[in-house]
N, C-alpha and C positions, 0 to 999 in steps of 0.2 A: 785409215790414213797411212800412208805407207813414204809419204816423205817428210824430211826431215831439215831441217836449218843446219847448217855445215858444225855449229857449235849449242843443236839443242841437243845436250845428252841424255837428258830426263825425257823417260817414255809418263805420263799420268794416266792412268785408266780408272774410269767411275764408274760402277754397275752397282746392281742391287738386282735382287728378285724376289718376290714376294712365295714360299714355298713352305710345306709343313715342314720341321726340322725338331722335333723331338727329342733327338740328341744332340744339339744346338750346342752345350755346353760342354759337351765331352769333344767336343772337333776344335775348340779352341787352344789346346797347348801344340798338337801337332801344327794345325795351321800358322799359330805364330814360330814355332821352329823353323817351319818350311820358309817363310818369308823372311827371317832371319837370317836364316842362311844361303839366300841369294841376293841377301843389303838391302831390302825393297823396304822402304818405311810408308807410312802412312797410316789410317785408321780402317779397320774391320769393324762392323757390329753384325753379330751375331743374335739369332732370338727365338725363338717356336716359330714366327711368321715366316723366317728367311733371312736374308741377309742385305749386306749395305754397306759399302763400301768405296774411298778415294786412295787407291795407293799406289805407289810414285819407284822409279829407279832406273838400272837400265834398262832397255829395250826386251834383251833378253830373258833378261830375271822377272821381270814384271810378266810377260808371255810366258814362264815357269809357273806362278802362281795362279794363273789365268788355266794353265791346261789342268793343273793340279785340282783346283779349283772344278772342274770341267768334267775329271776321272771319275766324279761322284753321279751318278745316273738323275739325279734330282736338281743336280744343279751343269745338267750335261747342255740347255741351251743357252746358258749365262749371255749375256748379252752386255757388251760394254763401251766404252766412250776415251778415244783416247787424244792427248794433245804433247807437244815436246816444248821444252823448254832449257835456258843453260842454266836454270837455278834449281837448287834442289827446291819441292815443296815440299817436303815434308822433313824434320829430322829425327821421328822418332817410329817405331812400327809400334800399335797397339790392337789389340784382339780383346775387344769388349763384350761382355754377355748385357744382354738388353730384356728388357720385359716387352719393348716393341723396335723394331727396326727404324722407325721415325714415328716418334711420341705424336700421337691424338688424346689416348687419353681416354677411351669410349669405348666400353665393352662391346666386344659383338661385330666391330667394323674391323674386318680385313677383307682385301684383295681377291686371297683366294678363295674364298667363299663367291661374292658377287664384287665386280667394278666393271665401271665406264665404258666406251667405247673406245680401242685407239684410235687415231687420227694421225696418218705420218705427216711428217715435216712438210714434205711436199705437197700436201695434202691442207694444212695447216689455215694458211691465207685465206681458201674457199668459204670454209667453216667463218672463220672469225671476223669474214667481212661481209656477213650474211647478218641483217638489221634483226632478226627475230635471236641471235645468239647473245647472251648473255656471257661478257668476258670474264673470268677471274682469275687473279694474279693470286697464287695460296701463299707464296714466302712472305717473311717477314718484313718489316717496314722497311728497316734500312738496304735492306737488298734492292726492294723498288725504287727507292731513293736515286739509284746510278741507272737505273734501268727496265723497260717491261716493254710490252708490245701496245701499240699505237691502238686506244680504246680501251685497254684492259682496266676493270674495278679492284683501288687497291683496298682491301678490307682494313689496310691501317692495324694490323697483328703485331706484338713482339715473338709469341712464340705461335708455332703449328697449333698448340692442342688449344689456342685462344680462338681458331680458327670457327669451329664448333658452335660459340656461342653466335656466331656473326653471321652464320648461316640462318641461327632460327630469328635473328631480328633483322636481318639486309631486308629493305623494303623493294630493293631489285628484285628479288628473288620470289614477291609474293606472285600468288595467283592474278590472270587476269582475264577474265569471261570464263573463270570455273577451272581455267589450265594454267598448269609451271612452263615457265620457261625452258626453253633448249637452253643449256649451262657448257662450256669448255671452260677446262680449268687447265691450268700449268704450273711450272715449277722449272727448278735448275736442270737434276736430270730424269723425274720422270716419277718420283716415287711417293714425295708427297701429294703429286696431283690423283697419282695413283690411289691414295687411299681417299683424298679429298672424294673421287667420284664414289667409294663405298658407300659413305659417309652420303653424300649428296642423293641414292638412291635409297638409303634405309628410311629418308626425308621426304624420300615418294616422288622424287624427279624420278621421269623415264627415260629423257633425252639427255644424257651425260656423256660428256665429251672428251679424252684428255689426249694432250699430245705425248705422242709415241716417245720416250728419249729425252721430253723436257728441251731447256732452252739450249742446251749445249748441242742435242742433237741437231736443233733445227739453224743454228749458228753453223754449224757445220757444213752442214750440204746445200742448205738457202743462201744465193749470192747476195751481197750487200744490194744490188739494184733491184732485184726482188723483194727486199726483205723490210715485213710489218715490225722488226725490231730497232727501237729506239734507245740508245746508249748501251750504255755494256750491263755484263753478265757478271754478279760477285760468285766468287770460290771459292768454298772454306778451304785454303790452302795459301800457300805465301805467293802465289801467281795472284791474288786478289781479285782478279777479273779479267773476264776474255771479253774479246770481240767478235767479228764476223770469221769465219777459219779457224776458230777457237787461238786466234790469235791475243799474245799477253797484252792487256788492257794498261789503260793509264791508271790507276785510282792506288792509293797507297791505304797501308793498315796502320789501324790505331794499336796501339801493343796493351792499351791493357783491356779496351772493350773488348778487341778485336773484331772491329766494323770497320766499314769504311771512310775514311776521312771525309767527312762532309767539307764539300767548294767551304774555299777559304779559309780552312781550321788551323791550318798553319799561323795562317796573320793573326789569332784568336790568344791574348791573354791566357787565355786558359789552353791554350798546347804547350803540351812538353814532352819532348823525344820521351817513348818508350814509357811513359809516365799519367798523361793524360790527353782528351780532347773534349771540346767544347761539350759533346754529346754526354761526355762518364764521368765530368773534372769534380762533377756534383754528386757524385756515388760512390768514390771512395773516399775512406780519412786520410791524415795527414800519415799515419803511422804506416800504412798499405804503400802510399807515395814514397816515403822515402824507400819501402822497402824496393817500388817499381826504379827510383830511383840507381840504388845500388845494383841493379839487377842488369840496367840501361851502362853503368858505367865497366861493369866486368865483361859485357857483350864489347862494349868499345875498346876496352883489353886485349880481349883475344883477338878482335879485328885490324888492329897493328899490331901483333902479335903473329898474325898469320896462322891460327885455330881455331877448332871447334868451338865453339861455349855452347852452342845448341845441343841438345842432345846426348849420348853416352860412347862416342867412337872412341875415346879416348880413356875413358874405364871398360869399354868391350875391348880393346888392344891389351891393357893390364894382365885382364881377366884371362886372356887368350894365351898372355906370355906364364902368365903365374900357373894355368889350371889347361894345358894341353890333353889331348885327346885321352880317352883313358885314363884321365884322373882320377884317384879314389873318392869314394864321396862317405862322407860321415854324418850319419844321424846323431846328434848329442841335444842335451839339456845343459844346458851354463852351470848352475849348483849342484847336478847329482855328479858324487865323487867317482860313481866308479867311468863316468863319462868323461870328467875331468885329468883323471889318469890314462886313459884313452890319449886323449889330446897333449898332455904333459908328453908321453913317449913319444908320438906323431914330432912334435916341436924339435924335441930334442936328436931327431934322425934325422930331422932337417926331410920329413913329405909333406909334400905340399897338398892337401886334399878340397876337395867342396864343400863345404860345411852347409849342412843344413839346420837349423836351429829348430827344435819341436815343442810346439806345447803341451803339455802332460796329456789334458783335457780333450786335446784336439790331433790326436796320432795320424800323422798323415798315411792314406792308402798304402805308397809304394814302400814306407818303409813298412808296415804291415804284411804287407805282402810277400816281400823280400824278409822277413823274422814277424813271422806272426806270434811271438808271446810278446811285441810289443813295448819291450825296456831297451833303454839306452846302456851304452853308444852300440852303434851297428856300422861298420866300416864293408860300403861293395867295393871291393878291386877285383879284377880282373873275372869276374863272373863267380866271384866266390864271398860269401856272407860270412864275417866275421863277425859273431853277436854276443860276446863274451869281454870283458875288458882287457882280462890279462892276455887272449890269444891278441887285439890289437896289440898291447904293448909287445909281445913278443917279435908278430908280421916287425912293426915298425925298426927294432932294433935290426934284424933281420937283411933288411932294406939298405942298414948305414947308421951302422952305433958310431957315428962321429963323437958322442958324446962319451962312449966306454963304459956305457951302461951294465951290459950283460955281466953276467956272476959265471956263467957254466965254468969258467976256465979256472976260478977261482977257489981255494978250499972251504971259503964260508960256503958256497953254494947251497947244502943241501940246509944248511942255517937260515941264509934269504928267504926258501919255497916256504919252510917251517912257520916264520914271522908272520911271512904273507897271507900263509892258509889259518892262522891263528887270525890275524886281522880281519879275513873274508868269514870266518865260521864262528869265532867265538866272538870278537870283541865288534863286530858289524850288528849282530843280531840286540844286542847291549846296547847299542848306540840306537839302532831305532826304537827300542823300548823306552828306554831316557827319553826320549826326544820325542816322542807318539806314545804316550801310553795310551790314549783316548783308544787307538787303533786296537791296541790288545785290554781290553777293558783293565786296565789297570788304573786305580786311586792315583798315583803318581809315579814316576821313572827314577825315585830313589835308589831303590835295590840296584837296578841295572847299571844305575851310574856308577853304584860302591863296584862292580862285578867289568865294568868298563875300565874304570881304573887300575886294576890289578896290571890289565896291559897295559896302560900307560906307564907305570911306575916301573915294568921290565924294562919298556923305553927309556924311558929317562937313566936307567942303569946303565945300557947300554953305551948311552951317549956319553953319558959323564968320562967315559973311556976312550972317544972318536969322535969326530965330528960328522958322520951320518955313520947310519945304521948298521953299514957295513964294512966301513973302516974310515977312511980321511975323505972319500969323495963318494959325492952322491951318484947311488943308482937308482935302476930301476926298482932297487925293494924302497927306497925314500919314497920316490914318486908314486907307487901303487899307494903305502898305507898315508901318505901325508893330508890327504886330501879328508879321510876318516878322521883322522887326528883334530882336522879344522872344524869338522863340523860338529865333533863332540865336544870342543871349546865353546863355539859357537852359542850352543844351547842353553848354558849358562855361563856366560865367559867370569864375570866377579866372583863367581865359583873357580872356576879353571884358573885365573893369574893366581889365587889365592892358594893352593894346593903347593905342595912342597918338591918338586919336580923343576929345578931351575935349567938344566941342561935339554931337556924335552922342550920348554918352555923356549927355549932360546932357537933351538932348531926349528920351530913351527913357525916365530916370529921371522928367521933367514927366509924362509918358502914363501912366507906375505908378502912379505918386503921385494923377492924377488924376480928382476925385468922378467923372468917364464911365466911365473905365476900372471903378472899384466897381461900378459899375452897369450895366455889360454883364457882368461877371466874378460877376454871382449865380448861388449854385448853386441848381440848380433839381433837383428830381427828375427822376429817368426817366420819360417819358411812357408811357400805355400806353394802347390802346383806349378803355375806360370811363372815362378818366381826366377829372376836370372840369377845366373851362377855367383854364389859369393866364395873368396878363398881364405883356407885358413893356411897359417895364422895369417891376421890381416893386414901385417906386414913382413916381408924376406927374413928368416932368419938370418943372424949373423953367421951360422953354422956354414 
């Protein structure tokens, strides 16, 4: 198609192919970056079979992904289906791993192994107005509902992989003088009828028939005065349905089945915007409703409001203003301290970085990769692996000691490194034996505590003379050991407030209490792969 309505700026292309694809899974972060980053939203599924996909934007960006798409030798004769429109259909990109490309459900039946014959569009009519052909419509109920070709059997299915049982009991379908019937099957565009004919030959038909492209294709090039097609065409997309020229159809969506409004549902008690319709009003509770409810009223917000509410353009904008190109990005864990002090300095120099949050159990690849001994925090800037906590506190000060962190300039200085390497060597190894003895076969973590607090009690001398560690304002030697300090409280705190250290005791309660400590202590999700960029902190510092 190569013309266009003066105001449709949305290019939509549907394709699929049915191909071995192996590494199915590992093509998924790249390809949603690419698509990302040309605005093109819509839905990918990916799978061992092949692929499948509806996705939607401008003319050009969508013809990006399409060549991209293309550059791979396996998927170099992609073949696809396009229509314009002035509404977006889609508002969000997603790149799904599938165990099938479109669920059957039935070991053994794919495409590429054995299917049907095609039959182009043009081609179409001859076929299926031949008395020995057996029509089948393979989509699901509601779809035939608005629409199918004039003759076609509809199997009456909610899902594809219902399809299956309906082939081994249709009495259409039985033998007659010893032979099956000649069968053409169809579909939207192409892909379920596609596997339906596998499916229909492992069943021991010989004559399987399916059209080239599905119904859009033949929408397309077939004129309304030629054409065996009655009523419109539904789209999984906010266009809902085409016509003849893949033209936007009449039929509106139900927002919480998402089908299509069955004639008259409107007039029906049981519709309500964005909430229910006659067909689902009996399938969800009250408690889902009001949720659909408030869902319908925030969309009515932003729509006199003149915004988004679909989608994430407007936490992509955030993201983009908060975490520009060459953002550091940081591997941490929320509780481990020396990751915590990591983030404490980051805060306090006021950089902004990516935070990726990791599960112990579950080390993601890249940060592996980029520090393979595998402990937190790991900061990448600028092509350079910081995997140690105090070199990040240092990078960070480095950066923009807004906060006047740094000692070097100072005479305590070589007193600070002392503390600290006291902290990290003698009174660290203390603390995880307290805290793990199981770890070091030890009966219990008595000893180490007695041997824990000897540093404590330096501290707390300390303080009773300044109010942080190293004179009247907190630095970087606060922030590196404080975080140890909590978590040997922690392990037995009715222990810890009970001990006679009231000055120690009062400086660790200021660090809890304090808006930094909130804001390096946000819980963040588990990172993964695909996951989009989150920043820390997760909001501006005041710095």
């Amino acid at each position: 198609m190569t013309k266009t309505a003066s105001n449709a700026i949305y290019l939509t292309a549907a394709f699929y192919k049915f191909v071995d694809l192996p590494d199915f899974a590992e093509r998924r972060a790249a390809l949603l970056a690419f698509c990302e980053a040309h605005q093109v939203k819509g839905i990918i599924l990916l799978a061992r079979e092949g692929i499948n996909s509806t996705i939607a934007g401008a003319q050009e960006d969508v013809h990006a992904v399409l060549a991209y798409l293309r550059s791979d030798p396996k998927l170099a004769d992609l073949e696809h289906k396009e229509s314009f429109s002035d509404k977006a259909p889609f508002h969000r990109m997603k790149v799904r791993l599938k165990k099938e490309i479109v669920t059957l459900g039935v070991d053994g039946i794919s495409p590429t192994k054995r299917v049907g014959q095609y039959v182009r569009a043009e081609d179409w009519n001859d076929l299926i107005s031949s008395p020995d052909v057996v029509l089948i419509d393979t989509r699901n109920d509601y779809e035939v509902e608005i629409g199918t070709f004039k003759g076609a059997i509809d199997p009456n299915i909610q899902t594809f992989s219902q399809l299956t049982d309906w082939v081994q009991k249709a009495k259409v379908l039985e033998e007659k003088n010893g032979k099956k019937p000649r069968v053409a099957m169809f579909c939207t565009g192409g892909i379920r009828c596609e596997k339906s004919t596998s499916l229909m030959l492992e069943h021991g038909f010989k004559d399987v028939y399916h059209l080239k492209g599905g119904i859009l294709k033949y929408l397309e090039l077939v004129p309304p005065e030629k054409s065996l097609w009655e009523g419109e065409c539904f789209v999984f997309d906010e266009r809902v349905s085409v016509g003849h020229g893949l033209k936007l159809g009449t039929h509106e969506l139900c927002r919480c089945c998402r089908e299509p409004l069955p004639e008259g549902a409107k007039a029906s008690a049981l519709f309500e915007l964005g909430v229910s319709c006659p067909r689902c009003h009996a399938l969800t509770s009250e408690v889902q409703k009001n949720s659909a409810r408030e869902r319908q009223r925030q969309w009515e917000i932003a729509k006199v409001k003149q915004i988004n509410h679909i989608g994430t353009p407007q936490r992509q904008e955030k993201i983009a203003t908060l975490l520009p190109m060459n953002t550091p990005v940081l591997y941490s864990f929320r509780r481990c301290p020396y990751a915590m002090r990591a983030r404490l300095a980051l805060l306090a120099s006021g950089v902004r970085c990516e935070i990726r949050e990791i599960a112990l159990s579950q080390k993601p690849e890249s940060m592996l990769a980029a520090s393979p001994k595998g402990t937190v925090p790991v900061l990448l800037v600028n092509g350079q692996v910081l995997e140690e906590s105090l070199d990040i506190m240092r990078w960070a000060m480095s950066q923009n000691d807004v906060s006047k962190w740094q000692t070097e300039h100072l005479p305590c200085h070589e007193d600070a490194l002392k503390l600290v390497n006291l902290c990290d060597h003698d009174f660290k190894p203390n603390l995880d034996r307290y805290k793990y003895p199981n770890r070091y076969e030890l009966p219990d973590g008595i000893a180490h505590r007695a041997l824990g607090a000897a540093y404590l009690r330096k501290l707390d001398e300390l303080l009773t003379r300044q109010s942080n560690l190293m004179g009247e304002s907190w630095t970087w030697v606060d922030a590196a050991i404080a975080p140890f300090i909590r978590q040997f409280a922690r392990t037995d705190r009715h222990w810890f407030d009970a001990q006679d250290w009231p000055s120690l005791s009062q400086w660790l309660a200021r660090f809890e209490e304090s808006p930094e400590f909130q804001l390096v202590m946000h819980k963040y999700k588990v990172w993964h792969q695909d996951a989009k960029p989150v920043a820390f902190p997760a909001t501006p510092s005041t710095n």
